[in-house]
N, CA and C atoms as a LAMMPS dump frame, in Angstrom:
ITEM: TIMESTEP
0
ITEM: NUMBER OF ATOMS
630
ITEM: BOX BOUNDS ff ff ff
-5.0000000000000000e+02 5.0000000000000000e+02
-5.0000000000000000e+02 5.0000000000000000e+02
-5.0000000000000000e+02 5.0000000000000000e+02
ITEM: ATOMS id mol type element x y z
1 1 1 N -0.072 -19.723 -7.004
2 1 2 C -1.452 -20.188 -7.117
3 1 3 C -2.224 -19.257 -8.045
4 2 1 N -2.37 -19.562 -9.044
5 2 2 C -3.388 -18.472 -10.089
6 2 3 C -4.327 -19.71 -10.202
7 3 1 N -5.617 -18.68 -10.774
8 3 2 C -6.845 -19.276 -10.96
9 3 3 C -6.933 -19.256 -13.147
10 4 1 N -7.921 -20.262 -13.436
11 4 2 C -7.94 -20.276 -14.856
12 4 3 C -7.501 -19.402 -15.539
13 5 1 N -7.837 -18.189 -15.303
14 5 2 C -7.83 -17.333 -16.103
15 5 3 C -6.324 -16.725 -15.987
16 6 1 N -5.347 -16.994 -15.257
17 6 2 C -3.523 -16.736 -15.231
18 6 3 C -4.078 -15.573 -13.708
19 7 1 N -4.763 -15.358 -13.443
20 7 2 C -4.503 -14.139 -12.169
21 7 3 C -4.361 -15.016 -10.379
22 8 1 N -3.836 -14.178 -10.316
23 8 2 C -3.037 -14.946 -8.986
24 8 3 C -3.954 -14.308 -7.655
25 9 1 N -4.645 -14.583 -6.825
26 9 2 C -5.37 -14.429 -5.652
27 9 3 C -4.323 -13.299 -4.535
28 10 1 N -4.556 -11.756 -4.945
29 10 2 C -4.345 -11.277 -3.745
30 10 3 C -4.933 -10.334 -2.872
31 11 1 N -4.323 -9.555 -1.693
32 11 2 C -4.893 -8.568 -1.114
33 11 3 C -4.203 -7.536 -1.207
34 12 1 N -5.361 -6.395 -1.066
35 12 2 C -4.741 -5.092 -0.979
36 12 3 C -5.049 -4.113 0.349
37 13 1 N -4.176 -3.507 0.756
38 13 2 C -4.74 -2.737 2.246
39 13 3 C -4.389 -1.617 1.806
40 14 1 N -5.275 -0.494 2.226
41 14 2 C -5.583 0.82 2.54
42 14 3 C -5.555 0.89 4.012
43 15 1 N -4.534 1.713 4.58
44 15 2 C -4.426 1.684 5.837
45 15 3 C -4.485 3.417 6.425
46 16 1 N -5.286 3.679 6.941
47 16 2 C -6.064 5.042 7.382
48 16 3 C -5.136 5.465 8.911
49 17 1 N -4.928 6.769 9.009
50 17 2 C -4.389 6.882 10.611
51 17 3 C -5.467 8.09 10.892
52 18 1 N -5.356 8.785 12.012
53 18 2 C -6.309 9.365 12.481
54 18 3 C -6.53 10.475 11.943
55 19 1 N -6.422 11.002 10.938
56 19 2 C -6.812 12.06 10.521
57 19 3 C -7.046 11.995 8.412
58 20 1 N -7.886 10.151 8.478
59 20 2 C -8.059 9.554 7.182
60 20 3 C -6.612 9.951 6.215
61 21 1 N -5.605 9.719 6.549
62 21 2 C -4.391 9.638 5.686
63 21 3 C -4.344 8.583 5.394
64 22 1 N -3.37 8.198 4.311
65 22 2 C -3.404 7.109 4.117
66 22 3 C -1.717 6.549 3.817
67 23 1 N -1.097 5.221 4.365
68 23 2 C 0.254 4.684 4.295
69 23 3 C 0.379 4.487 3.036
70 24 1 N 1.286 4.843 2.165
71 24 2 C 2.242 4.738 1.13
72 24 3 C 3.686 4.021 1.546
73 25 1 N 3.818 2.744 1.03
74 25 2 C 5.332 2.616 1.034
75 25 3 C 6.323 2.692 -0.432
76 26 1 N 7.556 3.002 -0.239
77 26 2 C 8.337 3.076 -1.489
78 26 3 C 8.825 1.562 -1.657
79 27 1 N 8.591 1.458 -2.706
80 27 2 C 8.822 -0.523 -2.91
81 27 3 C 10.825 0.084 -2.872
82 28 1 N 11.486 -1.335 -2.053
83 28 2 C 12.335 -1.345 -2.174
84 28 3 C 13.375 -1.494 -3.21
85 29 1 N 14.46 -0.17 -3.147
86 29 2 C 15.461 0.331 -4.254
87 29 3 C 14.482 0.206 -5.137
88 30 1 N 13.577 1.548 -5.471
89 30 2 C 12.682 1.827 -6.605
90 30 3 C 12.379 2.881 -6.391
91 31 1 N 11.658 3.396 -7.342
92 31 2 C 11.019 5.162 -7.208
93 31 3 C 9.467 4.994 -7.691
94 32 1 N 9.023 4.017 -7.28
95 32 2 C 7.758 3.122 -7.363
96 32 3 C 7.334 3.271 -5.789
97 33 1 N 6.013 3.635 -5.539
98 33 2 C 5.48 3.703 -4.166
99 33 3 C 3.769 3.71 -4.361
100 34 1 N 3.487 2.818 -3.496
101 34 2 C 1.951 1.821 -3.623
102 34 3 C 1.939 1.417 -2.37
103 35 1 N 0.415 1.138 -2.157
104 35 2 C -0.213 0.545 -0.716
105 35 3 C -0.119 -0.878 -0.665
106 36 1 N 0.294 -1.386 0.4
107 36 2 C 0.84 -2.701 0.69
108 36 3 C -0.431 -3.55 0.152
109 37 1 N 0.241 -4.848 -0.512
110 37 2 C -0.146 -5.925 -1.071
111 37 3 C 0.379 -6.943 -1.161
112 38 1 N -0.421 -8.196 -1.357
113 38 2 C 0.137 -9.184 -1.258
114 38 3 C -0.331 -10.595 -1.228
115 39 1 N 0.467 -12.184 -1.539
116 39 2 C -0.51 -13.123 -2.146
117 39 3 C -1.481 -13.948 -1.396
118 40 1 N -2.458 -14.561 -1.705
119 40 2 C -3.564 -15.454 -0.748
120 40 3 C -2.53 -16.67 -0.795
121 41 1 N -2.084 -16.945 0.205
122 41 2 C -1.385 -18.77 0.144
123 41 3 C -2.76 -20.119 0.126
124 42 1 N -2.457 -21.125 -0.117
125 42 2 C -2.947 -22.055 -0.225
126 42 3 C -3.719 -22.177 0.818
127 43 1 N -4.949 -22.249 1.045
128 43 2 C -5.64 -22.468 2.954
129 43 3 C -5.688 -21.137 3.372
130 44 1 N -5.635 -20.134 2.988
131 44 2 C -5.948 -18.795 3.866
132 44 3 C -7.06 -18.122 3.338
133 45 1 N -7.813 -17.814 4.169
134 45 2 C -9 -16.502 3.812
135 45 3 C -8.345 -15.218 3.752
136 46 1 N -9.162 -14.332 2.17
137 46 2 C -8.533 -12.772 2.334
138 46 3 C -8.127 -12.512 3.673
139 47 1 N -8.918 -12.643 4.876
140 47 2 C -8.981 -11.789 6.379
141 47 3 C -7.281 -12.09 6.192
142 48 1 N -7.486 -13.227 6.59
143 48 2 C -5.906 -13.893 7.461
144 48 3 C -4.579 -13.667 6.513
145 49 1 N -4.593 -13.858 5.055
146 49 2 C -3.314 -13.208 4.607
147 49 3 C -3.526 -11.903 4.49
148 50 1 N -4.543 -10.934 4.632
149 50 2 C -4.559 -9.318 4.552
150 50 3 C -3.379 -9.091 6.362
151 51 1 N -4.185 -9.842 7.256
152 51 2 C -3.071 -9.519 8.716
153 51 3 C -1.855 -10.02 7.683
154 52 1 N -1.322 -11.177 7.912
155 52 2 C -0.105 -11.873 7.302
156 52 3 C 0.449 -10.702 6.966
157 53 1 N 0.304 -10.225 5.705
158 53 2 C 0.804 -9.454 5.186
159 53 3 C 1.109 -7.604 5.72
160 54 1 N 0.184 -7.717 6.406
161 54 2 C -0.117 -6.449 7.205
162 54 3 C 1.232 -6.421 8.174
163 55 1 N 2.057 -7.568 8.697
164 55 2 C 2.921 -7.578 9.849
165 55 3 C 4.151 -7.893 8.667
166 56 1 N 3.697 -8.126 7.61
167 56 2 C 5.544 -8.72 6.869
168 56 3 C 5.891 -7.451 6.183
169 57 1 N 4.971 -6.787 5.879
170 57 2 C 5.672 -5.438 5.09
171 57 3 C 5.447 -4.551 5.652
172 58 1 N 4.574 -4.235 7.253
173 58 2 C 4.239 -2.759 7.569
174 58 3 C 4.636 -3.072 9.678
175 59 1 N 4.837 -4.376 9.445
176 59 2 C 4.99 -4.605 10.903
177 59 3 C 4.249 -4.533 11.724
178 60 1 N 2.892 -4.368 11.507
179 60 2 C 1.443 -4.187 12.183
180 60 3 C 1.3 -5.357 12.667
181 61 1 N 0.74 -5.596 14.308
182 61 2 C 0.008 -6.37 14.733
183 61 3 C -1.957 -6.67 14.076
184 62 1 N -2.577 -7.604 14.569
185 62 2 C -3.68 -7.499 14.738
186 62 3 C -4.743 -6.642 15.545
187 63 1 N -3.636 -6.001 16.795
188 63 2 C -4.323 -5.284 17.338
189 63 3 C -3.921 -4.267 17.254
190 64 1 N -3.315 -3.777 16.592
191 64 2 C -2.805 -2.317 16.059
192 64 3 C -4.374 -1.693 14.887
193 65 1 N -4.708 -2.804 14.519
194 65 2 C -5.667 -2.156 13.159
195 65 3 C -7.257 -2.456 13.576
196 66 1 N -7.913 -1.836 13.119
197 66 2 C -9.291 -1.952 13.044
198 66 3 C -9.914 -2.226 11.567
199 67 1 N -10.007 -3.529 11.545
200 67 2 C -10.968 -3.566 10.202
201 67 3 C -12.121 -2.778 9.899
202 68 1 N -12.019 -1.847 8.796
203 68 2 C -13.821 -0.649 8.976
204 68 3 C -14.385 -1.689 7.475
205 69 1 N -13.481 -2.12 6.21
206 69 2 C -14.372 -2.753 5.472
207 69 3 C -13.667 -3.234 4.356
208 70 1 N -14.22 -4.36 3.709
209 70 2 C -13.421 -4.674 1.875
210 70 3 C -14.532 -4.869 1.042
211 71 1 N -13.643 -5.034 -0.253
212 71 2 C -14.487 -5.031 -1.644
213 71 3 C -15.578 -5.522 -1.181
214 72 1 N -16.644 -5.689 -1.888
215 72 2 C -17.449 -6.984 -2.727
216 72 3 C -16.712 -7.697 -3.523
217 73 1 N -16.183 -7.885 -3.89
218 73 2 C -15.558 -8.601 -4.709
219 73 3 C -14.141 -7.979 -5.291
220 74 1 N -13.896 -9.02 -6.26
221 74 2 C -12.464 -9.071 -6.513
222 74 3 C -12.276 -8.086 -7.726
223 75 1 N -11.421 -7.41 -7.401
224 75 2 C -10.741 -6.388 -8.577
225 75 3 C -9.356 -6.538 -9.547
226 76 1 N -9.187 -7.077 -10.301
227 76 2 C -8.472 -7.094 -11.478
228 76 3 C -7.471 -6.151 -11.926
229 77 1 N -6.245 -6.381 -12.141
230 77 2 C -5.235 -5.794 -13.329
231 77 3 C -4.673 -6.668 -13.726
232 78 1 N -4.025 -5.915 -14.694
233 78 2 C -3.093 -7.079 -15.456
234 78 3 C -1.719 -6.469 -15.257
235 79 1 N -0.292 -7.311 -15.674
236 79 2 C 0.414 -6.654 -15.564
237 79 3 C 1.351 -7.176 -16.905
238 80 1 N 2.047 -5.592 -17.337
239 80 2 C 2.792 -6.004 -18.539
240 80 3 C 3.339 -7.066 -18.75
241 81 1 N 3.9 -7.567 -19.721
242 81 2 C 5.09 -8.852 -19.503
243 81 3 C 6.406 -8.209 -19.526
244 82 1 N 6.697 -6.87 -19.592
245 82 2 C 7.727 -6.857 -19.181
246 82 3 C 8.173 -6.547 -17.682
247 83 1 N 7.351 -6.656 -16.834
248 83 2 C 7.304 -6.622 -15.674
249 83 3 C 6.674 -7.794 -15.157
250 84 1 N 6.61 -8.625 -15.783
251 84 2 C 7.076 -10.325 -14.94
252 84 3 C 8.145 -10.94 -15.452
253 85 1 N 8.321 -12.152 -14.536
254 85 2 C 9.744 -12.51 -14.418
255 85 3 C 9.701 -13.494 -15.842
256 86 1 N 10.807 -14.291 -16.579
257 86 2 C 10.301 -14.589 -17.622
258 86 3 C 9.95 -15.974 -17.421
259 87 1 N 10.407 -16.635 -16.755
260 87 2 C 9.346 -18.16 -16.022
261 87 3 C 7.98 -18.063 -16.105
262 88 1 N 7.59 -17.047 -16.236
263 88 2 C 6.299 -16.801 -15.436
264 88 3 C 5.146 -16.037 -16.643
265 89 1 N 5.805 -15.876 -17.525
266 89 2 C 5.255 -15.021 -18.668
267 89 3 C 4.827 -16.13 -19.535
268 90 1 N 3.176 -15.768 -20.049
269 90 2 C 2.264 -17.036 -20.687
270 90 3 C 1.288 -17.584 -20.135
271 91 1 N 1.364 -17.674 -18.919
272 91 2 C 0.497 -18.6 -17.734
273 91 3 C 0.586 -17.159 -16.655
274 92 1 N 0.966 -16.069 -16.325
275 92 2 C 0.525 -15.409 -15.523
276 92 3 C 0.467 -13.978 -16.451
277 93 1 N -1.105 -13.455 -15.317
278 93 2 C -1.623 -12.184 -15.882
279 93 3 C -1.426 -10.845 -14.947
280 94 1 N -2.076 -11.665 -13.951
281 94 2 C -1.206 -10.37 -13.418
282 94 3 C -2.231 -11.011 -11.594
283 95 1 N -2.911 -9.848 -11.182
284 95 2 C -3.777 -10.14 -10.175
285 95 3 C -4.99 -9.851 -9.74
286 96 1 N -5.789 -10.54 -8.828
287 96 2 C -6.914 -10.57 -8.613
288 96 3 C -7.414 -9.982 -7.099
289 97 1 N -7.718 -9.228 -6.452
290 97 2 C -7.437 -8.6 -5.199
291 97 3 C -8.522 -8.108 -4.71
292 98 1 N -8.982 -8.551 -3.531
293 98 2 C -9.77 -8.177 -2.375
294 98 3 C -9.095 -6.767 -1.713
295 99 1 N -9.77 -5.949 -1.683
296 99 2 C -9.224 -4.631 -0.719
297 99 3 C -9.876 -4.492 0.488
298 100 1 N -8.903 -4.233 1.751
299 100 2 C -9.103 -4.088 3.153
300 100 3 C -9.029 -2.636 3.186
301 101 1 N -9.929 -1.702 3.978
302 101 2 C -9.5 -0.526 4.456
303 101 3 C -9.632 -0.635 6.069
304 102 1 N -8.588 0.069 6.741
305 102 2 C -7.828 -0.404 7.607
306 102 3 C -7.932 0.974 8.592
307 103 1 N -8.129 0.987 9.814
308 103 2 C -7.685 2.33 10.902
309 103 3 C -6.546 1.857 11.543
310 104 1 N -5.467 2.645 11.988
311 104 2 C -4.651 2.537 12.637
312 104 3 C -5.202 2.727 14.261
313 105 1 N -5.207 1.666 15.09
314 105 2 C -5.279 2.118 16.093
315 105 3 C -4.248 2.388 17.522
316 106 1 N -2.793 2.022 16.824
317 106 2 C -1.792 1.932 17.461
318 106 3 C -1.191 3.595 16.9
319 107 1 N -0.221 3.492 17.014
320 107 2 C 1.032 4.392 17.031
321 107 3 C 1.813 4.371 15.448
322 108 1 N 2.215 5.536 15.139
323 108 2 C 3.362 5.657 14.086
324 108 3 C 4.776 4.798 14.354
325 109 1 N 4.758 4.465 15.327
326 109 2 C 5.914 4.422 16.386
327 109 3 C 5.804 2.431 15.696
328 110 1 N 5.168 1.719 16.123
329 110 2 C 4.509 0.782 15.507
330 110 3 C 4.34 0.354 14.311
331 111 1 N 4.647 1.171 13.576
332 111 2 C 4.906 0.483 12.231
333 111 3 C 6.518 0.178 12.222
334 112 1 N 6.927 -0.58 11.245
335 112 2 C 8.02 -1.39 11.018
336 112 3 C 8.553 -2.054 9.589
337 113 1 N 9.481 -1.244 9.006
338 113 2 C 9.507 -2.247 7.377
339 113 3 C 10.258 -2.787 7.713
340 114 1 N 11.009 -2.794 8.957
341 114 2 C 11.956 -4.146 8.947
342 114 3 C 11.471 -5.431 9.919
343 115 1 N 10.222 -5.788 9.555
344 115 2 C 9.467 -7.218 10.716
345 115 3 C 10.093 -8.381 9.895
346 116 1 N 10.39 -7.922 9.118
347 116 2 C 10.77 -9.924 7.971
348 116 3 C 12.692 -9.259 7.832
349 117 1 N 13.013 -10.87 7.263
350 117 2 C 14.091 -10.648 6.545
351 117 3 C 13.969 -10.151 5.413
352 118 1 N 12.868 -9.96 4.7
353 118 2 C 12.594 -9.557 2.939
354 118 3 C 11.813 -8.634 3.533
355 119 1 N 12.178 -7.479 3.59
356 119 2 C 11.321 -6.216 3.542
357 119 3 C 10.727 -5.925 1.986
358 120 1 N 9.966 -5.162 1.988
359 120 2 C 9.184 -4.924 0.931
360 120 3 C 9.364 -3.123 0.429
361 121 1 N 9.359 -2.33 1.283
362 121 2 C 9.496 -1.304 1.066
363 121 3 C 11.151 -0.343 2.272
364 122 1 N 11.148 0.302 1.714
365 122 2 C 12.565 0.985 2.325
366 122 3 C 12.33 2.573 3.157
367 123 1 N 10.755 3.069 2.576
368 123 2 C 10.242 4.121 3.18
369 123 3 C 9.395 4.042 3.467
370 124 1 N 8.482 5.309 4.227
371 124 2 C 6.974 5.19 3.643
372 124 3 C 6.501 6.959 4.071
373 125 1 N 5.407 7.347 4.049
374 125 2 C 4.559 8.041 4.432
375 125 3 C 2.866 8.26 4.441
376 126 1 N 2.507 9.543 4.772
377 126 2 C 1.139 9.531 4.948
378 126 3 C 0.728 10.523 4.264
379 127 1 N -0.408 10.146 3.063
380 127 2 C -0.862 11.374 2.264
381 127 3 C -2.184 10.91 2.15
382 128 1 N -2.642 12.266 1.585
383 128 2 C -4.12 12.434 1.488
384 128 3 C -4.516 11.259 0.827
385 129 1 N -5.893 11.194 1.629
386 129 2 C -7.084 9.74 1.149
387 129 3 C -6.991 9.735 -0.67
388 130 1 N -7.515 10.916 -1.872
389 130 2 C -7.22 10.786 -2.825
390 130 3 C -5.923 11.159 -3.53
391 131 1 N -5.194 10.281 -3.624
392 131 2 C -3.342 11.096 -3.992
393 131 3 C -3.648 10.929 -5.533
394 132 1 N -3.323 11.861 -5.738
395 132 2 C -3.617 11.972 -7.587
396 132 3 C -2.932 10.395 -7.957
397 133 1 N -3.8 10.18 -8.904
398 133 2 C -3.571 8.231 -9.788
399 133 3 C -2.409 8.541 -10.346
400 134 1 N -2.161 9.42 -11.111
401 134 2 C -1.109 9.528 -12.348
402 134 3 C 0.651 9.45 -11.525
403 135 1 N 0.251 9.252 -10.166
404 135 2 C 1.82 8.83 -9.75
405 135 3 C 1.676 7.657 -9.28
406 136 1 N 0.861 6.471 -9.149
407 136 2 C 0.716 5.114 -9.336
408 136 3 C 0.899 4.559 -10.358
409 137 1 N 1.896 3.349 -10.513
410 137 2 C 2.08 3.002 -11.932
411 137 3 C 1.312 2.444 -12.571
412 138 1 N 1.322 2.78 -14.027
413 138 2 C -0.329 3.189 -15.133
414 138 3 C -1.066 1.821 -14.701
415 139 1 N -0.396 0.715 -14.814
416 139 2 C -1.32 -0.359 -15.415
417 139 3 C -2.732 -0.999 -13.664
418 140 1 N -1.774 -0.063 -12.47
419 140 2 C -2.974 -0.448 -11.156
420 140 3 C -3.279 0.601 -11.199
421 141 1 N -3.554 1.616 -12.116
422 141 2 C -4.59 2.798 -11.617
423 141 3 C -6.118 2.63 -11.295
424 142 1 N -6.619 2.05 -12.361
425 142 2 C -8.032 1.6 -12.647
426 142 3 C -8.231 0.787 -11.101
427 143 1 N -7.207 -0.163 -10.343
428 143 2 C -7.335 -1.26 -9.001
429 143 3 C -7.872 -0.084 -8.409
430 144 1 N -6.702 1.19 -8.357
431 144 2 C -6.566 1.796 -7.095
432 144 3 C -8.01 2.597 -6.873
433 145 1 N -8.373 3.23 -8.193
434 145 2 C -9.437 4.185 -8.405
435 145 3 C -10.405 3.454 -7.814
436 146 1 N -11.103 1.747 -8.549
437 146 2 C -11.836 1.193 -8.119
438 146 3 C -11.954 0.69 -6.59
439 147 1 N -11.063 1.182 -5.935
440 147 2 C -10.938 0.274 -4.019
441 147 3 C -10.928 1.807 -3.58
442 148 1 N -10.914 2.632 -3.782
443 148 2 C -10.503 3.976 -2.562
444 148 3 C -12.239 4.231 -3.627
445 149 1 N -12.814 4.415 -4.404
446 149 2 C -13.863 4.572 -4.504
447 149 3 C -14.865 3.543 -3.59
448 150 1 N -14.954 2.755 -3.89
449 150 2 C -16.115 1.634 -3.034
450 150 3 C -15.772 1.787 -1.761
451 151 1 N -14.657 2.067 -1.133
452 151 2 C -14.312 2.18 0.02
453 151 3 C -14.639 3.289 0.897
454 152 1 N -14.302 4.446 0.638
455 152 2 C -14.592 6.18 0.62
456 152 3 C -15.69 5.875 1.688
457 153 1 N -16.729 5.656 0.994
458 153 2 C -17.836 5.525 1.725
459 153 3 C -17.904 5.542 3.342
460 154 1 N -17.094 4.238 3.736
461 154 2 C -16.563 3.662 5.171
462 154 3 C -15.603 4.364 5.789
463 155 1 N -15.322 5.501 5.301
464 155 2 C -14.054 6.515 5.804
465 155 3 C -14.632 6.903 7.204
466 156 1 N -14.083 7.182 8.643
467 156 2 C -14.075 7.413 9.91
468 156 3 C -14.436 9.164 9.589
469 157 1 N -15.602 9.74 10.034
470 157 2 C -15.4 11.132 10.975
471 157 3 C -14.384 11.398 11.659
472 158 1 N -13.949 12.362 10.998
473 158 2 C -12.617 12.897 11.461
474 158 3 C -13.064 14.305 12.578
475 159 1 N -12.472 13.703 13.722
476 159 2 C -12.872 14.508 15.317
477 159 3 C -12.325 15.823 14.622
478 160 1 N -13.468 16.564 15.013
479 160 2 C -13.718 18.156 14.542
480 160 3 C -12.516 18.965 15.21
481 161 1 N -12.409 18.492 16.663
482 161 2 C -11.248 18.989 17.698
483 161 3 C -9.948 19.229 17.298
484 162 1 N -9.547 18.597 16.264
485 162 2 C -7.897 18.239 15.732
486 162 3 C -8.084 19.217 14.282
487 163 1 N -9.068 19.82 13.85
488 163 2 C -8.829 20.309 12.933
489 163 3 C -7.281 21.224 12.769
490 164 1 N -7.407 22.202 13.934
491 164 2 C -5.864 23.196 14.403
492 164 3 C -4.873 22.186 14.198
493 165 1 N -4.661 21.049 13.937
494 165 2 C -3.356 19.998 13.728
495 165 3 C -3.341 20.173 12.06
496 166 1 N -1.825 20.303 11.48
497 166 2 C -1.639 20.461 10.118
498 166 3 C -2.173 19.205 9.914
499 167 1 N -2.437 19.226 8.343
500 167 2 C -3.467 17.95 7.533
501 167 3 C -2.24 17.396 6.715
502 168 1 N -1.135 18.353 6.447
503 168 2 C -0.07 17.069 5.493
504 168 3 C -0.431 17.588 4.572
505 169 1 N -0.254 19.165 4.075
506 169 2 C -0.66 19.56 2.573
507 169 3 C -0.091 19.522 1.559
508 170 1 N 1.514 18.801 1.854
509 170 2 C 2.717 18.575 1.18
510 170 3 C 2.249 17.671 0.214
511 171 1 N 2.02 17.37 -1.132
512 171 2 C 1.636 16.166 -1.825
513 171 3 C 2.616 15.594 -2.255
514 172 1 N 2.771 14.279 -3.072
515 172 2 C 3.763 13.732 -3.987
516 172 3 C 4.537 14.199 -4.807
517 173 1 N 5.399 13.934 -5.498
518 173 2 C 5.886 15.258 -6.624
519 173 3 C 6 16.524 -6.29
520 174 1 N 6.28 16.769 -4.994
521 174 2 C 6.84 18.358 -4.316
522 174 3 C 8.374 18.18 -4.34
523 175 1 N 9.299 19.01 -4.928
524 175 2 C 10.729 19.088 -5.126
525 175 3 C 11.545 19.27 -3.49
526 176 1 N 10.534 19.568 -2.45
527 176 2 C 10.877 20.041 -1.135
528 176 3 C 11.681 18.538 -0.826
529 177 1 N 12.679 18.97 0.05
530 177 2 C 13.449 17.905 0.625
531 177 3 C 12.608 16.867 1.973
532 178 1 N 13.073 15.815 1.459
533 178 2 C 12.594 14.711 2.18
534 178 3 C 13.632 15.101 3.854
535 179 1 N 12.424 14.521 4.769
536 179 2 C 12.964 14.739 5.943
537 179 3 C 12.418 13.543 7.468
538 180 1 N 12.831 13.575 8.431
539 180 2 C 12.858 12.605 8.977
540 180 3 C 11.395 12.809 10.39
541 181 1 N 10.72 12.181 10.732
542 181 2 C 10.184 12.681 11.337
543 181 3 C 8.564 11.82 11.693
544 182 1 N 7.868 11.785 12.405
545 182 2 C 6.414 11.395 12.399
546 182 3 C 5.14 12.171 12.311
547 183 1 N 5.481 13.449 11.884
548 183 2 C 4.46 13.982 11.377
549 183 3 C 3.666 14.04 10.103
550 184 1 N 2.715 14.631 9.438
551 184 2 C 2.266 14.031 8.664
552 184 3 C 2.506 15.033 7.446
553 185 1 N 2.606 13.753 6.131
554 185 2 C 3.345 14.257 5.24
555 185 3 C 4.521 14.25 5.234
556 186 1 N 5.005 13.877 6.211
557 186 2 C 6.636 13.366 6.211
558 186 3 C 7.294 12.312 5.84
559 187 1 N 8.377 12.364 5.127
560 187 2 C 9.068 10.936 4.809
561 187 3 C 9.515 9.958 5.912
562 188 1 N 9.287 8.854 6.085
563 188 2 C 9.93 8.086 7.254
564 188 3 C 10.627 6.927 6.549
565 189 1 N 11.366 6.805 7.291
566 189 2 C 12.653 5.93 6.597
567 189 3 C 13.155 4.327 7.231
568 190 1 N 13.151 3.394 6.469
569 190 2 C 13.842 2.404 7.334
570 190 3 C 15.421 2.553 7.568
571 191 1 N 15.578 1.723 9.057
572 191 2 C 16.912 2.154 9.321
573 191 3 C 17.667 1.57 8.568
574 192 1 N 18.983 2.481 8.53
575 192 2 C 19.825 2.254 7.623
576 192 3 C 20.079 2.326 5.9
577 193 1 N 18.769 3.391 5.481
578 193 2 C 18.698 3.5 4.149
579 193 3 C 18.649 4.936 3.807
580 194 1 N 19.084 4.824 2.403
581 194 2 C 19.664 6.082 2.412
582 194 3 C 18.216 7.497 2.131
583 195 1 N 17.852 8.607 2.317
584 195 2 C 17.262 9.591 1.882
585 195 3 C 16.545 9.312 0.266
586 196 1 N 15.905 8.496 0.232
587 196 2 C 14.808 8.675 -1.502
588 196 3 C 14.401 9.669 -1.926
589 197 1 N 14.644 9.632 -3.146
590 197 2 C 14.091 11.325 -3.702
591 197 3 C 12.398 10.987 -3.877
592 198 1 N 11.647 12.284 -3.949
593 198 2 C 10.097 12.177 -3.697
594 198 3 C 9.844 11.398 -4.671
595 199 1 N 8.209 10.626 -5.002
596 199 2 C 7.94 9.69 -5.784
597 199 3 C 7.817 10.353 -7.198
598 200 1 N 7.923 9.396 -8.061
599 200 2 C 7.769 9.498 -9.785
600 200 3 C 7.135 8.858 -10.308
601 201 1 N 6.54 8.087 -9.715
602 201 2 C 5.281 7.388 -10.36
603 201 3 C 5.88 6.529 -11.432
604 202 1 N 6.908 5.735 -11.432
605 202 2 C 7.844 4.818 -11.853
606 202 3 C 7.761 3.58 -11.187
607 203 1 N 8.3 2.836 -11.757
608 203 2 C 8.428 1.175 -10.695
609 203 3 C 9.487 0.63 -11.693
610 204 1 N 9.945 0.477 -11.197
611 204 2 C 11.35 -0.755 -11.36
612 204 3 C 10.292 -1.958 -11.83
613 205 1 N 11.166 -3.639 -12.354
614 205 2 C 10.677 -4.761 -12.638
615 205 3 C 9.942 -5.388 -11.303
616 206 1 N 8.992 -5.805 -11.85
617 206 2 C 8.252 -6.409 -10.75
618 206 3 C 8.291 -7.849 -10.849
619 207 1 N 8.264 -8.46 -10.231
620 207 2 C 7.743 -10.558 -10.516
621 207 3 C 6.325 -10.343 -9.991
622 208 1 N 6.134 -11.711 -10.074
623 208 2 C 4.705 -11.977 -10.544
624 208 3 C 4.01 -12.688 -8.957
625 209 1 N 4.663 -12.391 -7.678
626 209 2 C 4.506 -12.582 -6.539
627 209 3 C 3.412 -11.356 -5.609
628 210 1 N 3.77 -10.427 -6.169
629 210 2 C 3.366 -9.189 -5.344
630 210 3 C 2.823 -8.124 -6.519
């Protein structure tokens, strides 16, 4: 479903846990890692494919999350043509996206990349609210900058009490070995896949779906 202009109707979630981190997944067999997204179907409001999508790639219920807020409006990229499929190159631009920012109000334990048969990502973790742009791939930097800016705003007070809990000072692009675990800043893994080396701010071919 794209609109006149070749961009295709989707959502984007920013998903916050209690100490304003934020979920990163590694798109599957890639060294590409971005905040879950995904398309408006025919008949759905942003709300209802932002859940949809919220349970097919992160395994989240509805009552796992707390909506705190989204865009005003719709935010734009384009995407190369060599990263759409070639059916699809001419008539598609790329996408058009509403952003959700999201609290976790469930458990680490609770998330899930394996809720579908088509998983979407193979890892994930939790890093700081601003993760430097330049390891997002180039052409959604400008999305990402523009939604964690307008958003920021709506970020949760973080309970003063938990400060003594580490913050996850480990960033992206640290050579330190990936490891298994639910703490923060840690790599977590779907079962059965192998150890990913840290992100590179790379992406494999994309289609013109997601």
């Amino acid at each position: 479903m794209l609109d006149r202009e070749g961009f295709r109707p989707n959502v984007g979630i920013i998903l916050l846990n209690a100490r304003n981190q934020v979920f990163w997944g590694k798109r599957l067999r890639t060294h590409s890692w971005q905040f879950p997204q995904g398309g408006i179907k025919f008949g759905e409001s942003p709300e209802q494919a932002m859940l949809r999508e919220l349970h097919e790639e992160v395994g989240l219920l509805p009552e796992h999350v707390r909506i705190l807020a989204r865009t005003r409006d719709w935010l734009r990229y384009e995407v190369p043509d060599h990263f759409i499929r070639k059916d699809a190159r001419g008539h598609y631009r790329g996408q058009k996206q509403i952003w959700f920012l999201l609290r976790l109000m469930g458990r680490d334990s609770d998330l899930d990349l394996r809720a579908t048969d088509h998983p979407e990502f193979d890892a994930w973790r939790w890093n700081e609210y601003w993760v430097p742009l330049e390891l997002v791939i180039e052409f959604k930097r400008d999305v990402y900058q523009m939604a964690l800016n307008e958003l920021a705003r709506f970020l949760p007070r973080v309970n003063p009490h938990n400060r003594y809990l580490r913050t996850g000072g480990r960033q992206f692009g640290h050579d330190d070995d990936a490891h298994f675990g639910t703490d923060q800043g840690v790599l977590q893994q779907a079962e059965g896949c192998p150890v990913p080396p840290p992100p590179q701010g790379h992406a494999g071919p994309l289609d013109a779906e997601h």
